[in-house]
C-alpha positions as CSV (number, residue, x, y, z in Angstrom):
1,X,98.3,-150.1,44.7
2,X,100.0,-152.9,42.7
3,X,101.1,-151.7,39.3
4,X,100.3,-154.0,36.2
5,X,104.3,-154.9,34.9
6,X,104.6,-153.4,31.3
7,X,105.5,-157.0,28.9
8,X,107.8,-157.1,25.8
9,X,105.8,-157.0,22.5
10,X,106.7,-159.3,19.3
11,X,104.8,-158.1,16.5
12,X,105.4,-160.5,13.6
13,X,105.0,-159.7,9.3
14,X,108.1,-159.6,7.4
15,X,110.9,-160.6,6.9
16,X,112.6,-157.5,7.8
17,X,112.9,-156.6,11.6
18,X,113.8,-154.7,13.7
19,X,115.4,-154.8,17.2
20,X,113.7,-151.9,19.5
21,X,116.0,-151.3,22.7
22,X,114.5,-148.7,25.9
23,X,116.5,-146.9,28.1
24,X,117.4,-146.8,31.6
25,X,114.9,-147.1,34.2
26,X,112.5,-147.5,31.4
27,X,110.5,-150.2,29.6
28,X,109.5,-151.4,26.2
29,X,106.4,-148.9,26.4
30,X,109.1,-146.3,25.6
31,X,109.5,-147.9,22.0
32,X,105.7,-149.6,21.6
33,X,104.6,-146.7,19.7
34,X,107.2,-146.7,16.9
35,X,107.1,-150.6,16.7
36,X,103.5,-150.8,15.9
37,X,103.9,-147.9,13.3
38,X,106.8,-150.2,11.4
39,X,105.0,-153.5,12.0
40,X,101.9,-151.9,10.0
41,X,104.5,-150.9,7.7
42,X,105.8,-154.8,6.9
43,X,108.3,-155.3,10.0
44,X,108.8,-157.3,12.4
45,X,109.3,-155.4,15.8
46,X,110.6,-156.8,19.2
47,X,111.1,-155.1,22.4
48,X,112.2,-156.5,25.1
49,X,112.5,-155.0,28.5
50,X,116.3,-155.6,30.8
51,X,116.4,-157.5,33.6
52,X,115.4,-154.8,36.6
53,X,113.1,-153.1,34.4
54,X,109.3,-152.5,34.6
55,X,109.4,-153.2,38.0
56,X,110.1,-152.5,41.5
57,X,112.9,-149.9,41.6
58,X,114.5,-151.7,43.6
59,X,114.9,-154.8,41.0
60,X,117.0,-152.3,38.7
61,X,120.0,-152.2,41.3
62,X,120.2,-155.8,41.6
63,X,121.3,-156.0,38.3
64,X,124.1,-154.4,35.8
65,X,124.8,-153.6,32.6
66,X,126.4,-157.1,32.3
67,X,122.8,-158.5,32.6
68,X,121.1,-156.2,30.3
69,X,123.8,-156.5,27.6
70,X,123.3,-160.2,28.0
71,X,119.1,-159.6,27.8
72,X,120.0,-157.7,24.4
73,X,121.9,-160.7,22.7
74,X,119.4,-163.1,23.8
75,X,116.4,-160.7,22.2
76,X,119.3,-161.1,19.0
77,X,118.7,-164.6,19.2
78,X,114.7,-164.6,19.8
79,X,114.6,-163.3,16.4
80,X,116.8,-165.7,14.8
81,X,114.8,-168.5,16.2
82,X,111.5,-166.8,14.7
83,X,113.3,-167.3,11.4
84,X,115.0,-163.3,11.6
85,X,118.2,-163.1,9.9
86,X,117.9,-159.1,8.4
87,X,117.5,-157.4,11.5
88,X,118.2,-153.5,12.1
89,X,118.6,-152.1,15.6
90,X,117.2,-149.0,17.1
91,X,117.4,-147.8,21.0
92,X,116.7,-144.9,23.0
93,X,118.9,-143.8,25.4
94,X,120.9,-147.3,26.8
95,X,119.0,-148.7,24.0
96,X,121.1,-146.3,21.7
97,X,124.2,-147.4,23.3
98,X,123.2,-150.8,23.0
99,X,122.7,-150.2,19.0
100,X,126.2,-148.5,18.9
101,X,127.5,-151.9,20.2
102,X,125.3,-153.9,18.3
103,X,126.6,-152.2,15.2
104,X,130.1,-153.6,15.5
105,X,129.5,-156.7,17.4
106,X,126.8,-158.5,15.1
107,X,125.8,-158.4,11.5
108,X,123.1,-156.1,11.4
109,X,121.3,-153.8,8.4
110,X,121.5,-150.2,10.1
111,X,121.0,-149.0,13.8
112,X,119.6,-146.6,14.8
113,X,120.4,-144.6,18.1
114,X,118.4,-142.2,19.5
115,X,119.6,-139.3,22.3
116,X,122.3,-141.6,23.2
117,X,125.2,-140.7,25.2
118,X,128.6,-140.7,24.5
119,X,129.5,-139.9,27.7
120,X,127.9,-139.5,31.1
121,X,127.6,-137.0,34.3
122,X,126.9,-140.1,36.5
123,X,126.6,-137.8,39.8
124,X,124.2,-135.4,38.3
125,X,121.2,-135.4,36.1
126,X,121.4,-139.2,35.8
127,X,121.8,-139.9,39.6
128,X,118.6,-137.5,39.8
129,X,116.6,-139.0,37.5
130,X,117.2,-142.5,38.4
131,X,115.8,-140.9,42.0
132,X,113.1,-139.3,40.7
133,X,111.6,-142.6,39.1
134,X,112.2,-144.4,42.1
135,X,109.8,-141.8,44.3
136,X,107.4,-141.8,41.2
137,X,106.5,-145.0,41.5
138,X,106.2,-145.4,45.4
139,X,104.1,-142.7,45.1
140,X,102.2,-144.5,42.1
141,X,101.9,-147.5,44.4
142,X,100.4,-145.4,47.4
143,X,103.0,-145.3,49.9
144,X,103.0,-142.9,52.5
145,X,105.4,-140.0,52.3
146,X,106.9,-141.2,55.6
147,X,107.7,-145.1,53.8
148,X,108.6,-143.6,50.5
149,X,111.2,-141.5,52.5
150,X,112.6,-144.6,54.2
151,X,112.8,-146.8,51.1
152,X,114.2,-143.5,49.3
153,X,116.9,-143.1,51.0
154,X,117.7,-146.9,51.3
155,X,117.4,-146.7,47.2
156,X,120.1,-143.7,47.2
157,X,122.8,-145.4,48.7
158,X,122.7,-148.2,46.1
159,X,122.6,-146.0,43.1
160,X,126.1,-145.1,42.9
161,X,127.4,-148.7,42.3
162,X,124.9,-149.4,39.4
163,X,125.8,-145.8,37.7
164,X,129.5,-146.4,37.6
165,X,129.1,-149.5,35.4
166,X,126.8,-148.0,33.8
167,X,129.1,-145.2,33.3
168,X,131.9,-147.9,32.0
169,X,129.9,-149.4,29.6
170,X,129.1,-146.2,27.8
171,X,133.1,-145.5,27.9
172,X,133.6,-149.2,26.4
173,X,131.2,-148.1,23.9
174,X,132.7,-145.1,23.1
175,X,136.2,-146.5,22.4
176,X,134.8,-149.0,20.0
177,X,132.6,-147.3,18.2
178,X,135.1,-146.2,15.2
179,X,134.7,-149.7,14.7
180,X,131.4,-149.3,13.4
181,X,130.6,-149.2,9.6
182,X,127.1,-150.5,9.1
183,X,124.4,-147.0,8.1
184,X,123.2,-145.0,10.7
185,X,120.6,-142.6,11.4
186,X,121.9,-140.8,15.0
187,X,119.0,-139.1,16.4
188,X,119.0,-136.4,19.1
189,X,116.5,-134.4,20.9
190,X,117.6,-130.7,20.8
191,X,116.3,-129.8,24.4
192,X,117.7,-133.4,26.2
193,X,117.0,-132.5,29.8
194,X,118.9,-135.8,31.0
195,X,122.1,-135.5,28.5
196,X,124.5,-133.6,26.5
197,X,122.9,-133.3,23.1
198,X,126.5,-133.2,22.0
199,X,127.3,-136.5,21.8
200,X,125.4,-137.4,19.0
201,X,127.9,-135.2,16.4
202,X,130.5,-137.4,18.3
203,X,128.8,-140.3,17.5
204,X,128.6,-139.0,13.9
205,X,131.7,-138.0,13.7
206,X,133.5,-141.3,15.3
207,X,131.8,-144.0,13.5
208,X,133.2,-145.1,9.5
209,X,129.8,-145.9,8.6
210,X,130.0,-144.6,5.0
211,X,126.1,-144.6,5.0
212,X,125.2,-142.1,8.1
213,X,122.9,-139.2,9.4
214,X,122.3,-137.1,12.2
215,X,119.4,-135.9,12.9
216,X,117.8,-133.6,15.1
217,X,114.6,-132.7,16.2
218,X,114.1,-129.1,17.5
219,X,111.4,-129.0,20.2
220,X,111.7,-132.6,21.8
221,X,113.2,-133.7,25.0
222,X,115.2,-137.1,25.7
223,X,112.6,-140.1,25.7
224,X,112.0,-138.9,22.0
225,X,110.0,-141.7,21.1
226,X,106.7,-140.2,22.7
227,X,107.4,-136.9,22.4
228,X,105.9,-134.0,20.2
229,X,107.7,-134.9,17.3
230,X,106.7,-138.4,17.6
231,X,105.4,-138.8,13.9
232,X,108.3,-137.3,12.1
233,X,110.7,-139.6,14.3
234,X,108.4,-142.4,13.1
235,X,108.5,-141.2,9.7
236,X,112.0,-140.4,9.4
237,X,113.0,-144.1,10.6
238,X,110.7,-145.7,8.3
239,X,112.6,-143.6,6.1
240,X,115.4,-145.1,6.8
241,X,114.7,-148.3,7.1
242,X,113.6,-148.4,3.3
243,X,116.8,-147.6,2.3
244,X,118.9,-150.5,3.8
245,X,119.9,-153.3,1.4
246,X,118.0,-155.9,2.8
247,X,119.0,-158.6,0.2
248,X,122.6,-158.9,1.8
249,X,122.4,-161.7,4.5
């Protein structure tokens, strides 16, 4: 069966936007939801998807964090060239990494970072779910068990590699992200099945942001942003979001 590629989604009003970052392994479908609930609110939304992403599995270990760093300051630079200079950043996962960075590497109005880790078991949970959405989507396509098998184990080999700079990336983060003093609303699924729900009082405590919350929600799991508490995610963003000083460019 050939699988219909998710897209990114630019959905244009204000002057306000908002820079919505997915995860890893995932796509901008992960953060569709709460970009069409702040667009009919007055923002602009953009989600991009990394380079590897939305794809084969296969795509994803021919690239690195390198690449998807770079996709992130050229979706910085989309929204400039739509006439975006207020922009505020909010990721899941990777994505929330990506915020942290964004927070002390460009001028932006607040980030947002949601079940984001501060540091990472690379061998465990991570090399297991990175597996498990490889075999999902064989098995979406219609391989048999005996190809899927194959290709699996073909897949495994490679993910080691892509995890350890993954793994650096979240360290580099991690170092810098004292540096970061813009507001912040750290969100973190109580029952994260993939990471240490822990890291998200470390990011709280770490960064200087004078303006900052954390935030958690009881009863949801680690891709947060279609989970059961959805609407008060949605909600408490928007929140949020209203309470930035967009007047300073």
């Amino acid at each position: 069966m050939e699988i219909r590629p998710p897209k990114p989604f630019f959905l244009e009003s204000g002057s306000r936007s908002v820079l919505l970052l997915h995860g890893f392994t995932g796509n901008s479908i992960d953060v569709r939801q709460l970009g069409r609930y702040l667009h009919q609110r007055g923002y602009t939304c953009y989600g991009p998807i990394y380079s590897g992403h939305g794809g084969e599995p296969e795509a994803l270990l021919q690239t690195s964090p390198d690449d998807w760093w770079r996709d992130v300051r050229q979706a910085i630079d989309f929204l400039h060239q739509h006439g975006q200079s207020e922009i505020a950043v909010c990721g899941l996962s990777l994505g929330g990494v990506f915020s942290l960075k964004c927070g002390y590497t460009f001028l932006v109005k607040g980030i947002v970072p949601m079940c984001a880790p501060a540091y990472v078991d690379t061998q465990g949970r991570i090399f297991a779910g990175t597996l498990n959405y490889a075999r999902n989507y064989k098995q979406y396509q219609g391989k048999s068990e005996e190809t899927i098998a194959a290709e699996l184990n073909a897949f495994e080999k490679k993910i080691p590699k892509v995890l350890e700079q993954l793994s650096t990336l979240i360290d580099e983060v991690r170092v810098n992200s004292e540096k970061i003093t813009v507001p912040a609303l750290i969100v973190q699924a109580r029952k994260d099945e993939m990471l240490e729900p822990e890291s998200a009082q470390f990011i709280y405590d770490t960064i200087q942001s004078a303006d900052k919350q954390l935030k958690w929600y009881e009863n949801s799991t680690h891709v947060i942003t279609i989970g059961t508490e959805k609407a008060q995610l949605h909600q408490d963003i928007y929140a949020f979001l209203e309470s930035l000083d967009w007047s300073v460019s």
